[in-house]
C-alpha positions as CSV (number, residue, x, y, z in Angstrom):
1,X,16.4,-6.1,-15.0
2,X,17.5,-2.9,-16.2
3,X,19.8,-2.1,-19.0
4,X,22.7,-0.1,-16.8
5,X,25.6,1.9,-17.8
6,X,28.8,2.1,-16.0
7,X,31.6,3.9,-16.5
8,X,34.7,2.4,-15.3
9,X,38.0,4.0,-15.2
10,X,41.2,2.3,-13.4
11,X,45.2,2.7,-13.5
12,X,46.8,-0.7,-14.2
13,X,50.5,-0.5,-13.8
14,X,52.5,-3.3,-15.7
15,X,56.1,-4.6,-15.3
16,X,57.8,-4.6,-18.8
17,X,57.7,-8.2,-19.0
18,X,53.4,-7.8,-18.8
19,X,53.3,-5.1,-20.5
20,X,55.4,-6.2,-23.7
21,X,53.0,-9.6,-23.4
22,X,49.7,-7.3,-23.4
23,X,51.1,-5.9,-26.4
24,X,51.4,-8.9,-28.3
25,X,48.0,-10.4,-27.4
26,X,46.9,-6.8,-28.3
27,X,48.5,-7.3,-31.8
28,X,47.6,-10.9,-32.7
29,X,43.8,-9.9,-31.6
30,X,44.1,-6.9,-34.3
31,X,44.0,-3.9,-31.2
32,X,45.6,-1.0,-31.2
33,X,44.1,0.2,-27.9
34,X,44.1,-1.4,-24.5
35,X,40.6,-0.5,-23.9
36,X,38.7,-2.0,-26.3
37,X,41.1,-4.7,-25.4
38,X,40.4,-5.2,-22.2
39,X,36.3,-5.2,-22.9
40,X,36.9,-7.5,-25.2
41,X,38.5,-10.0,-22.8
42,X,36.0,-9.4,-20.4
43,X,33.2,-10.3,-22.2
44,X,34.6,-13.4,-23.5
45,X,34.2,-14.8,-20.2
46,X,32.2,-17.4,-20.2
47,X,28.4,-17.3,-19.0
48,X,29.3,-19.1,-15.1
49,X,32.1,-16.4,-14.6
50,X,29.8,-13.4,-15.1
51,X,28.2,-13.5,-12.1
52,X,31.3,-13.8,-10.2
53,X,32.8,-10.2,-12.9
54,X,29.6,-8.4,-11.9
55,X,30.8,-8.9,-7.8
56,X,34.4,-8.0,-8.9
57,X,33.1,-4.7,-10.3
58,X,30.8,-3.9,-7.8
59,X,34.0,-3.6,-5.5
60,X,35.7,-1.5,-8.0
């Protein structure tokens, strides 16, 4: 298998409620900004989900 690279880049719109939640997670995880945050949630996914992340981005 190749070692691929993909750029993904998508809006995510939040009600206050989600967002002020986010934050806080974001906080208590020591990030200050939501990407690496959201990569780092992502990969902690375990090892029987990853297949399934790989479809979900495929579509993305």
């Amino acid at each position: 298998m190749e070692n691929l690279v993909r750029e993904i880049r998508k809006e995510v719109n939040f009600s206050v409620k989600e967002y002020q939640e986010i934050q806080n997670l974001m906080i208590q995880d020591g990030y200050e900004q939501f990407s690496p945050f959201a990569r780092g949630k992502l990969l902690e996914i375990d090892h029987q989900s990853s297949q399934y992340l790989e479809e979900w981005i495929k579509y993305l």
